[in-house]
C-alpha positions in Angstrom: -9.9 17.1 41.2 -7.4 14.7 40.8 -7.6 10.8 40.1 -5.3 10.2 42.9 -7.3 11.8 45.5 -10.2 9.9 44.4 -8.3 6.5 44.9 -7.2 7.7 48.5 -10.9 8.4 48.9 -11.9 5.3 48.0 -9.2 3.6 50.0 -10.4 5.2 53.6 -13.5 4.3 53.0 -12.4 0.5 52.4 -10.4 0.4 55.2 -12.0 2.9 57.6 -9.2 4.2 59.0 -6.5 6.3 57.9 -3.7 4.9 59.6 -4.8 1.5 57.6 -5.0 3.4 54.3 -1.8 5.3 54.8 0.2 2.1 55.3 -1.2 0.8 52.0 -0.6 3.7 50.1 3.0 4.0 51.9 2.0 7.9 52.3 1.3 9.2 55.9 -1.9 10.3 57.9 -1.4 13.8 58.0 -1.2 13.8 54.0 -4.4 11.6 54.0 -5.8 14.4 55.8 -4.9 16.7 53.2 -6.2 14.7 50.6 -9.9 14.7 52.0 -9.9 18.2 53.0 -9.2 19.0 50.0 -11.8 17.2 48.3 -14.3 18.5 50.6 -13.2 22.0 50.2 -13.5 21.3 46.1 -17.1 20.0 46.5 -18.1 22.4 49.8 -19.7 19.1 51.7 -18.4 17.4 54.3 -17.1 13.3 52.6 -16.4 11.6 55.9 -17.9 10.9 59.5 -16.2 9.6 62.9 -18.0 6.2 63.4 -17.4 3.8 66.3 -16.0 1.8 63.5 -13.4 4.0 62.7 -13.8 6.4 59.1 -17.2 6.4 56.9 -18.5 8.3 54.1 -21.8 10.3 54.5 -24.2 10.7 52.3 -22.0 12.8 49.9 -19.1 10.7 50.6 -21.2 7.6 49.2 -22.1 9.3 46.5 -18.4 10.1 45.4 -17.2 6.4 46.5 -19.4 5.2 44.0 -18.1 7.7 41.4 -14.7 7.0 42.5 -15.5 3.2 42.0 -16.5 3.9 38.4 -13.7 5.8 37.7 -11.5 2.8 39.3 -13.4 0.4 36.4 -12.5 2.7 33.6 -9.0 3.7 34.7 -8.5 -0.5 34.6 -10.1 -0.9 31.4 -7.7 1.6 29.8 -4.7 -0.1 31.1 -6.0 -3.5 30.1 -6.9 -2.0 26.9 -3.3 -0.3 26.1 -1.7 -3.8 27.6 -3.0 -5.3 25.3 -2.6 -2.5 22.1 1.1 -3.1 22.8 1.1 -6.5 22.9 -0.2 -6.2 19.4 2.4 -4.1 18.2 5.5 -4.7 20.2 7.4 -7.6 21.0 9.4 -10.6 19.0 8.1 -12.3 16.1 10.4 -15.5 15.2 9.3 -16.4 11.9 10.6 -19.6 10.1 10.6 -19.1 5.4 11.4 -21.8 3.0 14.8 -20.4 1.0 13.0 -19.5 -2.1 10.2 -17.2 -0.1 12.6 -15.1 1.6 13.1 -12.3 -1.1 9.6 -12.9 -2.8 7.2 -13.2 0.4 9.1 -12.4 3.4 10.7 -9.0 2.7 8.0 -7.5 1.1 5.6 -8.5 4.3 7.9 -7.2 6.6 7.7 -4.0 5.1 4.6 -3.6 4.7 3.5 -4.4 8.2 6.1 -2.3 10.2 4.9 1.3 9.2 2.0 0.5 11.5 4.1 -1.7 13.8 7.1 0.1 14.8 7.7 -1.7 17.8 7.8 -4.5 16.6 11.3 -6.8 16.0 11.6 -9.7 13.6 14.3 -13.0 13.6 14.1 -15.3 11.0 16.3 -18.1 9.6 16.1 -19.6 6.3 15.9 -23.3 6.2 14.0 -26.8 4.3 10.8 -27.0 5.1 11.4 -30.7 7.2 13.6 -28.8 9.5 11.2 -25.9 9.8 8.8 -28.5 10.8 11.2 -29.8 13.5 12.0 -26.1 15.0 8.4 -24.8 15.3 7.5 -28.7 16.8 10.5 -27.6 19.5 9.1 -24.2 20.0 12.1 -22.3 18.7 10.2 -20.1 16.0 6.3 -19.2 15.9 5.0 -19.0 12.7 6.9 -20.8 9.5 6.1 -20.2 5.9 6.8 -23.5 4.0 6.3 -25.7 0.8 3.2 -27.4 2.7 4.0 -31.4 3.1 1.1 -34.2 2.1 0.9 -35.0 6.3 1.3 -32.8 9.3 2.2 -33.4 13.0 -0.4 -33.2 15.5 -1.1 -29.8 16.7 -0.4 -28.3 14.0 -2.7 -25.4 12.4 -2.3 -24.1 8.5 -3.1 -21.9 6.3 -2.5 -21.6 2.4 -0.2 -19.0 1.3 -1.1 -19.7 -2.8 1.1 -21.7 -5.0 4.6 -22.2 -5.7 5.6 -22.5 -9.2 8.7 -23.6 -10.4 10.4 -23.7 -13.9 13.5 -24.5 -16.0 15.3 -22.1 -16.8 17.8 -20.5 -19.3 19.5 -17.7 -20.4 17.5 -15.8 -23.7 19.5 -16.4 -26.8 20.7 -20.1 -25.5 22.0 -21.3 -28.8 19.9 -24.6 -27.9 16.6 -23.1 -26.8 14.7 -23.5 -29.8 15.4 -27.0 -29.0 14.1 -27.8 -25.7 10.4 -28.8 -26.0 10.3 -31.4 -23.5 12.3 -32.9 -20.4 13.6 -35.8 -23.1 15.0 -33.1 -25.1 17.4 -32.1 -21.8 19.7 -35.0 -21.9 23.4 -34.2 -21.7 23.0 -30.5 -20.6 24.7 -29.9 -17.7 23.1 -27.9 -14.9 23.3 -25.5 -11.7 21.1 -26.2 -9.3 20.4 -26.6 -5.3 21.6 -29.7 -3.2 19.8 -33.1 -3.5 17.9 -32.3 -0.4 16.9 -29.3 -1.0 12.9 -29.4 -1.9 13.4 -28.0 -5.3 16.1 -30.3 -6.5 13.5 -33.1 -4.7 10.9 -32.3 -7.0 13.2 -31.5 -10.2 14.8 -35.3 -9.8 11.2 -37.0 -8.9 10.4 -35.1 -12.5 12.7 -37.0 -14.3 12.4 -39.5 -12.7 9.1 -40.3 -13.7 10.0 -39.5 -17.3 12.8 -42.4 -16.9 15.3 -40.3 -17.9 18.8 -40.1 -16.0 19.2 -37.6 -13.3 20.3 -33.9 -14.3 24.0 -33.8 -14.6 25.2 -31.1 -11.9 28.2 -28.6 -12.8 27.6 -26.4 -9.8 25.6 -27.2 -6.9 24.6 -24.9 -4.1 22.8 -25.1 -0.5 21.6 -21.5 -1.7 18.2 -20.2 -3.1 18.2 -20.6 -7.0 18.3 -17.0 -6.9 22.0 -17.4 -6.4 22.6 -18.9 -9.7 21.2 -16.2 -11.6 24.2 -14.3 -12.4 26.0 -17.5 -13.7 22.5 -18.5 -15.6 22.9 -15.6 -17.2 26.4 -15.8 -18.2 26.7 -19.5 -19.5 24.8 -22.0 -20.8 23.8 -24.1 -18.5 20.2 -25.2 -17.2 18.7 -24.1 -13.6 15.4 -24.3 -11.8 13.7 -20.7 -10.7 10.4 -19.8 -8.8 7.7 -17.1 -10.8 8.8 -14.4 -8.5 12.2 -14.4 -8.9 11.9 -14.3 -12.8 9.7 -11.1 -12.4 12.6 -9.9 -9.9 15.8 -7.8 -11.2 17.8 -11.2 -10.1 15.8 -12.7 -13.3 16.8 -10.5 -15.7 18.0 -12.2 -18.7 16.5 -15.4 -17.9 13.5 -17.2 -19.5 11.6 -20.2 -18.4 11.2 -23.0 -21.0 8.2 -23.9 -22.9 5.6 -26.3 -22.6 3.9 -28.0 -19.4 7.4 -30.4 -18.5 9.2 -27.8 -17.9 6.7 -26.3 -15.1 5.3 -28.0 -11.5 4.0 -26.3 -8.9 3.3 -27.0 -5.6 1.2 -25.5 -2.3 2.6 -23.2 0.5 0.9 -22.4 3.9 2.2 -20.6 7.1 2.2 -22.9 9.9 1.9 -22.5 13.7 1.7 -24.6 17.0 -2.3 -24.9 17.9 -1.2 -25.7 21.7 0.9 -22.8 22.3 -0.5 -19.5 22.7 0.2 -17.0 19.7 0.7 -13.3 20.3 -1.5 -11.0 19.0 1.7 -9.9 17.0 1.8 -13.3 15.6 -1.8 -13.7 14.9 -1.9 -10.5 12.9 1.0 -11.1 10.9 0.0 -14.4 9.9 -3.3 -12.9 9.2 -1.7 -10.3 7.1 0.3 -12.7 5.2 -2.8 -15.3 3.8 -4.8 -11.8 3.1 -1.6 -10.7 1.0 -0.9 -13.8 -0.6 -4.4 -14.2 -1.7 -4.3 -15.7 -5.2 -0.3 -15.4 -5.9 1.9 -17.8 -7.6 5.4 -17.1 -6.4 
């Protein structure tokens, strides 16, 4: 028995005719024939009677039409099921990450998820969390992982990702680190650090601020990560800012955050997403993934 000549079955009897079947099926009458005599020849009773009305099932005939029927449900269920399977793991996932969570949250999720996710493909781009913001309001990425601001746009759903902390940083063996016990103690050192709109530097400056002391004097400034200053860190003596994560990371090596509670601030991330747009099952278990995985971490 074949699933085909069930839905051929099923068909004549719908139609009660063959021609009218055939044409539907864009197969011929003489094939439709076929199809029932074999089927009748499988079960050894006769499936169909001439009516005045064209084709009907007898009393065996019913019988299988309802079977067939069944069959019909489950065969759709499968497909609807498997439709939506791959929908889950297939398709594009446009994911928005603050600078400093690109090595320390992004990567490591990514791989993670695709071993059970092979069909799936990733496209992310790197940018402030304002303009993040602005490109998942236009629709041009779906989820975005970001330093979470004090008010959102409308329509917007969250979720918190942990905390980010943030440090000042030297090299170990900085002739003057012995020194440094609070921000006061930082005045005429020269620093590397990210541009003035760049979150971190935000929240560095609004530090000092508040202290009233004079705003960091920059040496080398960067639209990069702080991750890109390790090297020179390293090498010189000059002050930078760096996240948790990337001082546990290789890029840290040879770098040590200063002392004593000015020299720390953290701050909350969340992954963000449009409520009014409709997020793919991809999407939804990604972001799902990513607030079970970032469960009580300080990057």
């Amino acid at each position: 028995m074949r699933l085909e000549d069930l839905q051929s079955f099923a068909l004549i009897c719908e139609t009660g005719q063959l021609s009218r079947a055939a044409s539907q099926l864009g197969s011929t009458q003489s094939a439709l024939s076929k199809t029932v005599g074999r089927l009748e020849a499988e079960f050894g009773v006769p499936l169909l009677e001439r009516t005045a009305r064209g084709m009907a099932p007898t009393a065996a005939g019913a019988q299988l039409l309802a079977h067939a029927r069944q069959m019909a449900t489950v065969c759709n269920d499968i497909q609807a099921s498997m439709a939506q399977r791959r929908a889950a793991t297939s398709g594009l996932l446009r994911i928005g990450v603050l600078p400093v969570l690109t090595h320390a949250l992004l990567s490591p999720l990514i791989a993670s998820f695709l071993p059970t996710r092979p069909l799936a493909r990733f496209r992310f781009e790197s940018e402030l969390s304002t303009r993040l913001v602005e490109r998942l309001e236009d629709g041009h990425i779906d989820l975005a992982f970001v330093a979470l601001p004090d008010s959102l746009p409308p329509g917007m759903g969250q979720l918190p990702l942990g905390q980010l902390r943030i440090s000042v940083v030297v090299r170990q063996g900085h002739p003057r680190l012995a020194h440094f016990r609070q921000l006061a103690d930082l005045a005429g050192e020269q620093w590397a650090l990210p541009n003035r709109d760049m979150l971190l530097r935000r929240w560095l400056d609004a530090r000092m601020a508040a202290h009233q002391l004079s705003p960091p004097t920059v040496i080398v400034e960067s639209a990069d990560t702080p991750a890109s200053f390790a090297v020179l860190l390293q090498r010189s003596d000059l002050l930078g800012i760096a996240s948790t994560a990337m001082l546990i990371q290789p890029a840290g090596h040879g770098l040590c955050a200063l002392p004593g509670a000015d020299f720390h601030w953290q701050h909350r991330l969340g992954v963000l997403w449009r409520q009014q747009a409709t997020l793919s099952p991809l999407a939804q278990e990604f972001r799902d993934l990513a607030v079970a995985w970032c469960e009580g971490r300080t990057f």
